[in-house]
SERO-4910 file (N, C-alpha, C, O; in steps of 0.05 Angstrom, whole numbers):
BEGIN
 pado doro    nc1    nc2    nc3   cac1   cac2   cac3    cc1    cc2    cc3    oc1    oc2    oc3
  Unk    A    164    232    363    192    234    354    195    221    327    187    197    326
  Unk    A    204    233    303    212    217    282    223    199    282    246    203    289
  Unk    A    218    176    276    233    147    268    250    158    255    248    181    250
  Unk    A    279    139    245    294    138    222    270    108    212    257     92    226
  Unk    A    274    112    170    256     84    169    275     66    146    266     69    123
  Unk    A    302     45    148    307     45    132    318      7    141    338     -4    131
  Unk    A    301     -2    158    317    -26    161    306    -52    150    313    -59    128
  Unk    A    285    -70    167    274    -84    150    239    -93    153    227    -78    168
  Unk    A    227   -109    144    195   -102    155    192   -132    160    203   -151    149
  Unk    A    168   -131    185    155   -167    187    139   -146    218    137   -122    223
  Unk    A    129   -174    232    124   -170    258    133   -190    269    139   -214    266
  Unk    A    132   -174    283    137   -186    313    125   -175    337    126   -150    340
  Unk    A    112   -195    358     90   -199    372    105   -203    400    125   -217    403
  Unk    A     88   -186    425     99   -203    451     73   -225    453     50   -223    445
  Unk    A     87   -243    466     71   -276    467     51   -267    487     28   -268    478
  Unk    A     54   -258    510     31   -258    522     34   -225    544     56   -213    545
  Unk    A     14   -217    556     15   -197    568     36   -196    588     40   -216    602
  Unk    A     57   -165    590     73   -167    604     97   -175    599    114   -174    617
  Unk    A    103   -185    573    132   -196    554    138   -171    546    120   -154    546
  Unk    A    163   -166    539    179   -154    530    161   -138    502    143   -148    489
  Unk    A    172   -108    499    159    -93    482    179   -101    463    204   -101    464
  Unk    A    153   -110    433    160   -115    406    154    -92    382    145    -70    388
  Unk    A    159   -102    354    159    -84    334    144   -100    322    143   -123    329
  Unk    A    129    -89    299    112   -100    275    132    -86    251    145    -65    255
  Unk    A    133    -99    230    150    -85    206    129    -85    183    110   -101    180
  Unk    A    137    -65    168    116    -52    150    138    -40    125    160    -29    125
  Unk    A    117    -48    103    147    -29     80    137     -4     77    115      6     79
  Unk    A    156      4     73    166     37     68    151     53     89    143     76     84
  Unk    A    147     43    111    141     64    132    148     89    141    171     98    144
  Unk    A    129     98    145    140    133    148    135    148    115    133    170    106
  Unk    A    135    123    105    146    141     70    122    145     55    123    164     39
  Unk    A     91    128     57     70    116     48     42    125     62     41    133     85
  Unk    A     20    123     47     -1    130     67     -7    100     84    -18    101    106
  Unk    A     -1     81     75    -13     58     92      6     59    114      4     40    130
  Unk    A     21     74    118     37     72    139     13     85    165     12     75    188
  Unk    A     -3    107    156    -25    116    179    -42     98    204    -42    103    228
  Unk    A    -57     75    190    -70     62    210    -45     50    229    -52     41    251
  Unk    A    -22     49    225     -8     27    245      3     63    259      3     68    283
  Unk    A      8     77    245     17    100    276     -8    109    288     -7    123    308
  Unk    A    -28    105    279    -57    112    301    -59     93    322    -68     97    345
  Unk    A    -48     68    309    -54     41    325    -29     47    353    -32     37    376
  Unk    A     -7     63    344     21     52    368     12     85    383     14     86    407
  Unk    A      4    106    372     -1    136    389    -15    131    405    -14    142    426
  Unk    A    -37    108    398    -74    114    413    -69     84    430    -88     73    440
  Unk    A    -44     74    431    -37     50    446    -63     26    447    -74     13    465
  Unk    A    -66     30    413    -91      1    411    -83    -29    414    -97    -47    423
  Unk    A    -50    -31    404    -40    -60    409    -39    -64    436    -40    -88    442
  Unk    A    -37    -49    452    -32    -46    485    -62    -54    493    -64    -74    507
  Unk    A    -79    -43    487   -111    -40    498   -117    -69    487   -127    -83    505
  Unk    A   -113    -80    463   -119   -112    460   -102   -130    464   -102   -153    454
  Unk    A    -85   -119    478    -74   -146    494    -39   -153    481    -30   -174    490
  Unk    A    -26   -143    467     -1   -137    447     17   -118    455     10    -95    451
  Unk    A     40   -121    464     54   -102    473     77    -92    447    101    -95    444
  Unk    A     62    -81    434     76    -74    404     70    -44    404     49    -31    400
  Unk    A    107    -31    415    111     -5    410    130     10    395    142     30    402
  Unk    A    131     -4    366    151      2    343    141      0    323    120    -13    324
  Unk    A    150     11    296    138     -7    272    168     -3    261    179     18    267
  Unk    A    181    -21    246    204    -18    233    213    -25    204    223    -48    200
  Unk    A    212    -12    187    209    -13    154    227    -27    139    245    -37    153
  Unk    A    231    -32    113    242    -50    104    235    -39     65    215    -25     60
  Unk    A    247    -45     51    241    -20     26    233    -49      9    246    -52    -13
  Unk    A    220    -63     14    204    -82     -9    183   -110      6    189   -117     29
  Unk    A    167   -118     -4    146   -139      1    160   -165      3    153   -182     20
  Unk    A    186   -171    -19    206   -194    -15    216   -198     13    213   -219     26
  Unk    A    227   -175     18    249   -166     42    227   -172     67    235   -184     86
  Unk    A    198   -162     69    181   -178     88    178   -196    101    180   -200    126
  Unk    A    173   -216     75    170   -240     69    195   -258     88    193   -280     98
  Unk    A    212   -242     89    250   -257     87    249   -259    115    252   -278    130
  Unk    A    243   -224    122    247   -218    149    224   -239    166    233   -253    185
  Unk    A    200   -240    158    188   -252    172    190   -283    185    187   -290    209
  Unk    A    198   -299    160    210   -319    161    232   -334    182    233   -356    195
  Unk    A    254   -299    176    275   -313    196    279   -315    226    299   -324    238
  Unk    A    252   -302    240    241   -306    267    232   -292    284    233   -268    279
  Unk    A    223   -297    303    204   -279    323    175   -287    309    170   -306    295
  Unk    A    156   -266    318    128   -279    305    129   -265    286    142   -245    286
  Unk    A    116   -273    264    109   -269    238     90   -251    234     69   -262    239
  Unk    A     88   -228    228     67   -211    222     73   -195    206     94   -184    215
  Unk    A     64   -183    176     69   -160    159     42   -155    142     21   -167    138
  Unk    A     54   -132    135     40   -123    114     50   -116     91     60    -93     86
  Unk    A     48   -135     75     63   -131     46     48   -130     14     27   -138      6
  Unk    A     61   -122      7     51   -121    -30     44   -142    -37     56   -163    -32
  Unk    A     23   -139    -51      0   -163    -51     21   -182    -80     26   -205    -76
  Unk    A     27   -174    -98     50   -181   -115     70   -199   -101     70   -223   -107
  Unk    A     88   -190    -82    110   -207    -67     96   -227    -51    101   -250    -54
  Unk    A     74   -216    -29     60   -247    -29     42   -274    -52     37   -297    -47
  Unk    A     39   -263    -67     32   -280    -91     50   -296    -90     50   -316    -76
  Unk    A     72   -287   -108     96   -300   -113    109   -317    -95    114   -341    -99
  Unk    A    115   -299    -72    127   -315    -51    107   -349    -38    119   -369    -31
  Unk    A     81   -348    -38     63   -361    -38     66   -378    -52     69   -401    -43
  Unk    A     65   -374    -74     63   -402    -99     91   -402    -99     94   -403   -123
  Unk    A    112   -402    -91    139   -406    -88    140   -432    -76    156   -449    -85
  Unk    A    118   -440    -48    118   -455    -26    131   -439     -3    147   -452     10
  Unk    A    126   -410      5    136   -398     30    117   -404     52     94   -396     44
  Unk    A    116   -415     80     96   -415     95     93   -393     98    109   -382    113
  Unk    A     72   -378     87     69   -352     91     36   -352     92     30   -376     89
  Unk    A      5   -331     96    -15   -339     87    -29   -317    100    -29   -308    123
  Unk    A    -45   -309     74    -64   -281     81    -83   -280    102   -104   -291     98
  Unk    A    -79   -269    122   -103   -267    135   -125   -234    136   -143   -227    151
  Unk    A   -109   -222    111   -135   -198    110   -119   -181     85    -99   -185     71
  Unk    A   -140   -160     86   -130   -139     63   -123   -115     71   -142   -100     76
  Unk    A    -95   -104     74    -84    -80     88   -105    -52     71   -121    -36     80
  Unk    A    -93    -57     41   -106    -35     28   -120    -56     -2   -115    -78    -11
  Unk    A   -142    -30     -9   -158    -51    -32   -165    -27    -58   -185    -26    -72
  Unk    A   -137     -7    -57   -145     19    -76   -117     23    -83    -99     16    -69
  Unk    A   -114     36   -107    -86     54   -124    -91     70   -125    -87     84   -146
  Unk    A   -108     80    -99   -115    115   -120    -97    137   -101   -105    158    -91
  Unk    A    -74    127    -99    -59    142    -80    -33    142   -104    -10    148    -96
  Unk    A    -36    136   -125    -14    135   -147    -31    152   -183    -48    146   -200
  Unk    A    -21    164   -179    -30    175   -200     -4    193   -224     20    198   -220
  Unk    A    -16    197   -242     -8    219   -262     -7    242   -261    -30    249   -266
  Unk    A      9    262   -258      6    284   -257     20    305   -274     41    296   -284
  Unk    A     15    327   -281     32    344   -310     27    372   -291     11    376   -272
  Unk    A     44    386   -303     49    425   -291     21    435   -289      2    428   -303
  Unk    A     20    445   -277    -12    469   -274    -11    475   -296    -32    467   -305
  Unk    A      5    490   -317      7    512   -341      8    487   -355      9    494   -379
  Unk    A     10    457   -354      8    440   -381    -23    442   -403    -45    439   -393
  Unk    A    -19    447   -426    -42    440   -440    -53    413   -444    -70    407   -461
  Unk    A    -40    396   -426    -50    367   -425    -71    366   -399    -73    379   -378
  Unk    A    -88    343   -413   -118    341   -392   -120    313   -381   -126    306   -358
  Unk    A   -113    299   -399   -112    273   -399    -95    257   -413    -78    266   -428
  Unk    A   -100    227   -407    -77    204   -428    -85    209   -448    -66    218   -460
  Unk    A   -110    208   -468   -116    218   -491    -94    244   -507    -87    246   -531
  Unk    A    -88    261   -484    -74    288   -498    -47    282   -502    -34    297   -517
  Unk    A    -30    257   -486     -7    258   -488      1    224   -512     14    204   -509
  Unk    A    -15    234   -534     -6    210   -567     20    237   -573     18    262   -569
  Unk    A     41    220   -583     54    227   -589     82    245   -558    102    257   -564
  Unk    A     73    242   -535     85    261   -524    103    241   -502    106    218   -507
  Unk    A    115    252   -479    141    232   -467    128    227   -433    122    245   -417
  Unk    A    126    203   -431    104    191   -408    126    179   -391    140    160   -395
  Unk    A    125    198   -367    150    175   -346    128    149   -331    107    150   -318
  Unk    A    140    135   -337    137    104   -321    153     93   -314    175    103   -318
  Unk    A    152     67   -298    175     46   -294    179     33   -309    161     30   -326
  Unk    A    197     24   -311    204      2   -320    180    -19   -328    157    -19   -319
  Unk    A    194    -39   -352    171    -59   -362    169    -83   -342    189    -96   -337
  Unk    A    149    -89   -332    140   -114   -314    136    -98   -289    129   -111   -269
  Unk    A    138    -70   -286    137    -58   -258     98    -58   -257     85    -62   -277
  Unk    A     88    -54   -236     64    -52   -233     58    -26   -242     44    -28   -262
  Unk    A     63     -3   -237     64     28   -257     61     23   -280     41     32   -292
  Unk    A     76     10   -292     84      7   -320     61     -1   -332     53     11   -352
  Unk    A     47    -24   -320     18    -35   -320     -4    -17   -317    -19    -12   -336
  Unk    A     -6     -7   -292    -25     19   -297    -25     40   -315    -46     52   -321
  Unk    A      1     46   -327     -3     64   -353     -4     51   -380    -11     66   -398
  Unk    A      4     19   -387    -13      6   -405    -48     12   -402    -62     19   -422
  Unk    A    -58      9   -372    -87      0   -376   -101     25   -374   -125     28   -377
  Unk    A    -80     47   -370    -94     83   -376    -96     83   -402   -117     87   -414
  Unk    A    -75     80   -412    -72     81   -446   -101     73   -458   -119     83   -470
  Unk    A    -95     50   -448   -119     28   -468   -144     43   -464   -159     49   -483
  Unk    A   -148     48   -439   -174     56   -424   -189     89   -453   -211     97   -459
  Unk    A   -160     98   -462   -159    127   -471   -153    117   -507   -141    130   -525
  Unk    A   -165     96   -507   -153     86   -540   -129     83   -546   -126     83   -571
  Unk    A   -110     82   -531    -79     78   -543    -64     51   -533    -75     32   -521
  Unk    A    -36     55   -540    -24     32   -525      6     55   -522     11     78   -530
  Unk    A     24     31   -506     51     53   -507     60     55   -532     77     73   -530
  Unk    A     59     48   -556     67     57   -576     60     88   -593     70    102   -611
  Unk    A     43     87   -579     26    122   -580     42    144   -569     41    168   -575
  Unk    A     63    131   -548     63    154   -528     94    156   -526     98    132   -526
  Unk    A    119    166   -524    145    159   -516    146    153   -484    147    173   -470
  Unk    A    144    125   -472    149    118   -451    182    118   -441    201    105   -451
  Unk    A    182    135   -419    216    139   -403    211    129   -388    193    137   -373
  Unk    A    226    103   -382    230     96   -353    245    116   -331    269    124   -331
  Unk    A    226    122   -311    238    140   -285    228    132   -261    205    123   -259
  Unk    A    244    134   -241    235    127   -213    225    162   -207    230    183   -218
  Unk    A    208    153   -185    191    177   -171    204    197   -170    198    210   -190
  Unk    A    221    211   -155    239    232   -157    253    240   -175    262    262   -176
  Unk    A    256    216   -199    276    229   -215    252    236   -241    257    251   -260
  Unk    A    228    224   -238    198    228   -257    201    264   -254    206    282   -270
  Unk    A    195    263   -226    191    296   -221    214    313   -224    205    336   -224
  Unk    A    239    313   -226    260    325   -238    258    324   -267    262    347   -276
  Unk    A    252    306   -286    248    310   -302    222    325   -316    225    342   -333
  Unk    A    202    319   -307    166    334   -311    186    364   -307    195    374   -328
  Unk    A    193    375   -282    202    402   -270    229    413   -302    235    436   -308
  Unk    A    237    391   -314    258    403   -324    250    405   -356    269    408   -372
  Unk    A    227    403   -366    209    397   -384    215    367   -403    202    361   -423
  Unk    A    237    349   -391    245    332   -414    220    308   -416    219    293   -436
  Unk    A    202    304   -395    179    289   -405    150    310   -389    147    324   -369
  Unk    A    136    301   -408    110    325   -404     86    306   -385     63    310   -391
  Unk    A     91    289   -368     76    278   -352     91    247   -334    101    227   -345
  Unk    A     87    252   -309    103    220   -302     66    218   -266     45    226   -256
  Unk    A     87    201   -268     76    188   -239     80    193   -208    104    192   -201
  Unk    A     64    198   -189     71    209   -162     48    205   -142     25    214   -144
  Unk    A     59    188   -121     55    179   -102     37    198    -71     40    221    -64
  Unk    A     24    181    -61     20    208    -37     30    196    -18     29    172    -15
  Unk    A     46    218      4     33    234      7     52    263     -9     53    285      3
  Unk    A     64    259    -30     80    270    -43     66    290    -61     74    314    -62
  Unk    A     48    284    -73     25    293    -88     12    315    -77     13    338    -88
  Unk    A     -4    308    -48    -11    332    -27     13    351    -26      9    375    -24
  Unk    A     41    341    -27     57    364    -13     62    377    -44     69    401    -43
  Unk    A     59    368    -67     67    382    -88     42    396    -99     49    412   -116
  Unk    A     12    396    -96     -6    399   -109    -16    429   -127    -31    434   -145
  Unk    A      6    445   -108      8    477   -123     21    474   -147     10    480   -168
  Unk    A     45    463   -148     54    455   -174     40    442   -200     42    449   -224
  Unk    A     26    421   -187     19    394   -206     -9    393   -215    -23    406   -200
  Unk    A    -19    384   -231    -51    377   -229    -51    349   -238    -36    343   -258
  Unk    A    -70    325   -223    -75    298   -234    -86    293   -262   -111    291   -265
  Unk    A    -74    291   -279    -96    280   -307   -109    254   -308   -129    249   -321
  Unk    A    -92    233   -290   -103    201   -296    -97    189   -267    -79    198   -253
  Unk    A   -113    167   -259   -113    158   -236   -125    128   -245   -140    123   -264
  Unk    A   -110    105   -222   -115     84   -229   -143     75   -230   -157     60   -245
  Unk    A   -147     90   -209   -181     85   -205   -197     86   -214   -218     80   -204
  Unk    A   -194    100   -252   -212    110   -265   -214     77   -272   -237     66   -273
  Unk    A   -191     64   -275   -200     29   -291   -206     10   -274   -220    -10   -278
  Unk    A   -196     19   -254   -208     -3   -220   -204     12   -196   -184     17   -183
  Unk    A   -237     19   -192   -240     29   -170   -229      8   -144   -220     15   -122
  Unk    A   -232    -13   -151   -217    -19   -130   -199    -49   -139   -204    -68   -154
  Unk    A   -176    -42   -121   -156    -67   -133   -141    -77   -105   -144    -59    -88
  Unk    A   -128    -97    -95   -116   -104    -74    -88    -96    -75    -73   -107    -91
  Unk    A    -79    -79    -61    -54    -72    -63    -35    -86    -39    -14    -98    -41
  Unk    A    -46    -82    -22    -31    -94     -2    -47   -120     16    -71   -123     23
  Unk    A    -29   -131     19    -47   -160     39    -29   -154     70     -7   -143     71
  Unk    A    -48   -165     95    -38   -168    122    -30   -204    123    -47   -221    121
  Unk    A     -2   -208    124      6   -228    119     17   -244    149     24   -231    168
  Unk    A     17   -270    149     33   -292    180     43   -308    172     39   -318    150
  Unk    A     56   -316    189     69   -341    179     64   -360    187     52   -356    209
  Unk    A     65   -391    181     46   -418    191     48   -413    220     29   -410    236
  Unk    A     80   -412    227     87   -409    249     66   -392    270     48   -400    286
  Unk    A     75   -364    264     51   -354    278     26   -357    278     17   -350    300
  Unk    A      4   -368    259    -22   -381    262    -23   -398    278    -38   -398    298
  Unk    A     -3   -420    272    -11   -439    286     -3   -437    324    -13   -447    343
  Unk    A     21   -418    322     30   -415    362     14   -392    371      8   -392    394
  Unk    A      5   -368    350     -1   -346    375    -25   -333    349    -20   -314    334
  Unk    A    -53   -351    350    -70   -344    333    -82   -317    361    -77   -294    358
  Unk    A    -93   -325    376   -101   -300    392    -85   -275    388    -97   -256    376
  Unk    A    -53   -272    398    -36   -250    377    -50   -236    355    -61   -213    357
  Unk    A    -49   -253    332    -66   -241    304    -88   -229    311    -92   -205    310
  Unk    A   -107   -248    321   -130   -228    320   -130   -205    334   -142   -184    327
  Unk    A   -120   -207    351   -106   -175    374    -95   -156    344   -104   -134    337
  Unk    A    -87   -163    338    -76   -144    319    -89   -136    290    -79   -118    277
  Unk    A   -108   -150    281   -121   -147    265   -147   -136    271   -163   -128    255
  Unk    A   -150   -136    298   -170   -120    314   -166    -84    318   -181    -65    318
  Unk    A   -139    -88    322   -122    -67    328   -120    -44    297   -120    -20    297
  Unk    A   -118    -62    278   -121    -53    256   -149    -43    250   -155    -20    246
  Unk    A   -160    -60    250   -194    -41    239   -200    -26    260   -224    -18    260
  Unk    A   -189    -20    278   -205      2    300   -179     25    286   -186     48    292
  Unk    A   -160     25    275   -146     45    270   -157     55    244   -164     78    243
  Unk    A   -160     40    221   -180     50    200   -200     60    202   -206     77    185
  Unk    A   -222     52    225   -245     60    236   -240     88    245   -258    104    241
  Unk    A   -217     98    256   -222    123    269   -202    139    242   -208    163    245
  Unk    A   -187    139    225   -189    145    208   -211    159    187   -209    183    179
  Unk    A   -229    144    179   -250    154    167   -274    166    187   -292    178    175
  Unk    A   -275    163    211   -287    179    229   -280    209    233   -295    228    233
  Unk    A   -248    209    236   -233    226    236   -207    241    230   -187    248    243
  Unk    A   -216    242    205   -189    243    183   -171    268    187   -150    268    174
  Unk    A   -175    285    198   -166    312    205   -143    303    228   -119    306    226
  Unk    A   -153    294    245   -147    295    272   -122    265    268    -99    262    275
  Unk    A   -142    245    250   -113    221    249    -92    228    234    -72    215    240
  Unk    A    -87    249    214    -72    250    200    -58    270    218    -35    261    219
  Unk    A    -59    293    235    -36    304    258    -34    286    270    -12    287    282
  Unk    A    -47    264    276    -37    247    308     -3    223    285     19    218    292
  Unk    A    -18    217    259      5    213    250     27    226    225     39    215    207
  Unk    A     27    254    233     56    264    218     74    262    228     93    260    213
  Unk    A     82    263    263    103    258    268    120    228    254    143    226    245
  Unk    A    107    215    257    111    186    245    123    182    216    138    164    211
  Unk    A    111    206    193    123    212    165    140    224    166    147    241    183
  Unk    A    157    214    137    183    228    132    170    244    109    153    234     95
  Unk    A    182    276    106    176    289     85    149    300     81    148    314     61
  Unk    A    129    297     92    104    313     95     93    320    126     92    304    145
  Unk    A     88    337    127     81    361    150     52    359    149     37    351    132
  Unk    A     48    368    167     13    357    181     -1    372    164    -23    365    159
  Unk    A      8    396    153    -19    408    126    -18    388    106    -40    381     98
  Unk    A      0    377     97     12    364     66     -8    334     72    -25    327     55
  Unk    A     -3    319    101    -17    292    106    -46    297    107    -61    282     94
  Unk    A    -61    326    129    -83    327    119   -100    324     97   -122    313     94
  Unk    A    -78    342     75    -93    343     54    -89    311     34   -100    301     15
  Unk    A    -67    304     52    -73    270     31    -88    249     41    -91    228     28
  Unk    A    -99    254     62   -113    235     84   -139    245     68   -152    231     52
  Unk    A   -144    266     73   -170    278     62   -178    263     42   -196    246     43
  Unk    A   -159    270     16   -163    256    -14   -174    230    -10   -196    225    -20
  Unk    A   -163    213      2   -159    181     11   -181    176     21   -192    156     13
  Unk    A   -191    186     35   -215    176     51   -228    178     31   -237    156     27
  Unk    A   -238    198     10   -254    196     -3   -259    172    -26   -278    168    -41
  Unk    A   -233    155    -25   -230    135    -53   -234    107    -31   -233     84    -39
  Unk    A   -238    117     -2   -241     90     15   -211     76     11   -211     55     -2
  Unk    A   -188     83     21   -167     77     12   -156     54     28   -145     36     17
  Unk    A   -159     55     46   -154     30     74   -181     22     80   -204     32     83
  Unk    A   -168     -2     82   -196    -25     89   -194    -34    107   -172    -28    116
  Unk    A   -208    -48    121   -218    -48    150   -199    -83    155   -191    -93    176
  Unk    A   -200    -91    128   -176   -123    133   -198   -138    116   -194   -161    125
  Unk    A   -216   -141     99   -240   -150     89   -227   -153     62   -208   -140     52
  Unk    A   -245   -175     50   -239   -177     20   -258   -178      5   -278   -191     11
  Unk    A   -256   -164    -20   -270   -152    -30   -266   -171    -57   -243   -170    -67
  Unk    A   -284   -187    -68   -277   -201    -90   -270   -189   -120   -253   -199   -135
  Unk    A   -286   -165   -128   -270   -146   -150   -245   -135   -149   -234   -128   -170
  Unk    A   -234   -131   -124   -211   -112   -125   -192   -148   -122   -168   -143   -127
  Unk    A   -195   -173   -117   -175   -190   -123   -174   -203   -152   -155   -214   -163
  Unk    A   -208   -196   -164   -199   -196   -188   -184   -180   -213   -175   -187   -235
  Unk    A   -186   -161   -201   -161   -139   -217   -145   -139   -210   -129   -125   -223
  Unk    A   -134   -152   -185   -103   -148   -174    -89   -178   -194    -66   -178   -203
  Unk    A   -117   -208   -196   -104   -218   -217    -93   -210   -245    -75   -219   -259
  Unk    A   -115   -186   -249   -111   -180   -275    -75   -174   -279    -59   -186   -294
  Unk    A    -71   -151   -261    -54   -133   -261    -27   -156   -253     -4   -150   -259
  Unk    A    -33   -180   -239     -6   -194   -232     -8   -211   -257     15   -216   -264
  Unk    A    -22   -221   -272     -8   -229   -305     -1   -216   -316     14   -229   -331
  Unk    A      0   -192   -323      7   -173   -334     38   -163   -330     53   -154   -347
  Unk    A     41   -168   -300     75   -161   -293     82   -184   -292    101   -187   -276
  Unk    A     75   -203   -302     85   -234   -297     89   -240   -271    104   -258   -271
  Unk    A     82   -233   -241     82   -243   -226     59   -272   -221     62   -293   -209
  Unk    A     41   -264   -235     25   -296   -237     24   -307   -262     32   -292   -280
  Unk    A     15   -329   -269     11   -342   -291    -18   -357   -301    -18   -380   -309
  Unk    A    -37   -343   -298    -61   -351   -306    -78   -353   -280    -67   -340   -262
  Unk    A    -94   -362   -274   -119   -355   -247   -105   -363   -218    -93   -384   -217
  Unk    A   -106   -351   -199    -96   -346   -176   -113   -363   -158   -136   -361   -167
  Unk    A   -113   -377   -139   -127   -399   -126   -114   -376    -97    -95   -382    -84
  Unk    A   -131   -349    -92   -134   -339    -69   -144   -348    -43   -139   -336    -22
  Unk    A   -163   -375    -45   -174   -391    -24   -157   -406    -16   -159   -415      7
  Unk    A   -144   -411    -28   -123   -433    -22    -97   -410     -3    -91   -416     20
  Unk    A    -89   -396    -11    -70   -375      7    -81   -359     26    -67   -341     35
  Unk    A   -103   -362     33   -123   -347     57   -127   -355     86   -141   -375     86
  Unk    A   -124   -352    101   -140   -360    124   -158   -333    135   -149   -311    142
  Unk    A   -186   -340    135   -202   -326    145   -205   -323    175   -219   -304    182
  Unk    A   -195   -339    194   -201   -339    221   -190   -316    239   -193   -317    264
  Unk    A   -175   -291    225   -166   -272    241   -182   -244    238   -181   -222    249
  Unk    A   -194   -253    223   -207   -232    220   -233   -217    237   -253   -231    242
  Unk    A   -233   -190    245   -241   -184    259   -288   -182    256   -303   -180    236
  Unk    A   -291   -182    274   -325   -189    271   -339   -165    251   -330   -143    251
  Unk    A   -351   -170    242   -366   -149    219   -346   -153    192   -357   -151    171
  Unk    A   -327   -158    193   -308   -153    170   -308   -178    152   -303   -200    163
  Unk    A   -313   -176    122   -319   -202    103   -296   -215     98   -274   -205     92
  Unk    A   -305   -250    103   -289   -264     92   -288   -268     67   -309   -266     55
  Unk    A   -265   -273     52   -263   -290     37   -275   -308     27   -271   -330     37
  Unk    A   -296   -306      2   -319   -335      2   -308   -350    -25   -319   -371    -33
***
């Protein structure tokens, strides 16, 4: 049955087997591809099978709003934008990573009309580039396309546009290239063709962290790892079976239909898009790059210090 997804995100955990059925909160669920491993996890009743009676996931439209929700009670569990936990972190929030949800952007890309004579960032000097706003993380990725292609934004007429209104505009010719998300991309791909992708400058970057709160580490550490277990067996069957996970979760998406998720599941697997909860030391060094750059950090990030490695599930790398 389709969720509605518009309230707020964190987790929340039953304490022990046989308590009352809880929710985990997640941003933009239903709306995103990381939203997949957690509806494989509640269809294939993996929180149930390790011991977690978690049969909801309930969304929340930012990494702040996580953070907030998580805080104000029940157990602490999310998965948020590796950006809002930074911040929130060096803020002093008891908050503290215990894995890596996703460790890729290549689910955000550039895209221009099939009939465009543009190929790439190189072709669009001089032409009108939708981005976000300045300090947005987008906005960053098409600085470091630019550069990557010899330019900077002064090359290019940068419009600030949000996603829908990028593609009303691309569709209405007033800018000749913007930005688009999957699984939006899959459902548009007759239309569109990709010219630039983050991945060309970092194959891999930390986008999202699996986040707790002291609280929860310290009362219901078994919880976590139930659930971070629960997690890499849902990524695991993911890339085992990308066909089959992506129908088991369209009901779960808003706005793409089980051809549209196939074909974005497909893409994804191929860039290794979800990670098993492991950290990967290149993709946190470009996620520093990319958080000085939007001013969310201020010079070298002390990631050891905001970590706890102990939830993490067996085979899967710590943090060194």
């Amino acid at each position: 049955m389709l969720r509605k997804f518009a309230l707020a995100l964190v987790g929340l955990l039953s304490i022990c087997p046989g308590a009352r059925a809880e929710s985990i909160h997640l941003s933009h669920y239903g709306e995103v591809m990381p939203t997949v491993p957690w509806a494989i996890a509640l269809v294939q009743h993996l929180f149930q099978k390790n011991g977690v009676n978690v049969t909801d996931v309930i969304s929340s439209q930012g990494g702040g709003t996580t953070i907030r929700n998580m805080l104000a009670g029940g157990l602490g569990f999310g998965e948020v934008s590796a950006g809002a936990t930074v911040t929130g972190i060096s803020a002093g929030l008891p908050v503290r990573i215990i894995g890596v949800g996703v460790d890729s952007a290549d689910d955000n890309s550039w895209v221009v009309p099939k009939q465009s004579p543009y190929h790439s960032f190189r072709d669009l000097r001089g032409r009108n580039l939708g981005i976000t706003a300045p300090g947005g993380v987008t906005y960053v990725y098409a600085e470091l396309l630019l550069k990557k292609n010899g330019m900077t934004l002064h090359d290019v007429n940068a419009v600030p546009v949000g996603t829908g209104a990028g593609i009303a505009a691309l569709d209405a010719g007033k800018i000749d290239a913007t930005y688009e998300y999957e699984p939006l991309f899959s459902r548009d791909e007759s239309k569109y063709r990709v010219i630039a992708n983050i991945g060309e400058v970092f194959p891999r970057i930390a986008t999202l962290f699996l986040v707790a709160t002291q609280d929860m580490i310290d009362q219901h550490p078994e919880q976590l790892r139930a659930i971070m277990l629960t997690h890499k067996q849902a990524v695991d069957f993911i890339y085992a079976n990308p066909k089959q996970a992506a129908d088991l979760a369209t009901p779960y998406m808003v706005g793409a239909d089980q051809a549209v998720l196939e074909r974005a599941v497909a893409r994804l697997v191929q860039f290794h898009f979800w990670s098993e909860g492991g950290f990967n030391n290149t993709a946190l060094a470009n996620l520093e790059q990319v958080l000085n750059l939007t001013g969310e950090a201020n010079g070298k990030i002390d990631f050891k210090a905001m970590t706890d490695n102990r939830f993490l599930p067996p085979g899967v790398a710590p943090l060194q």
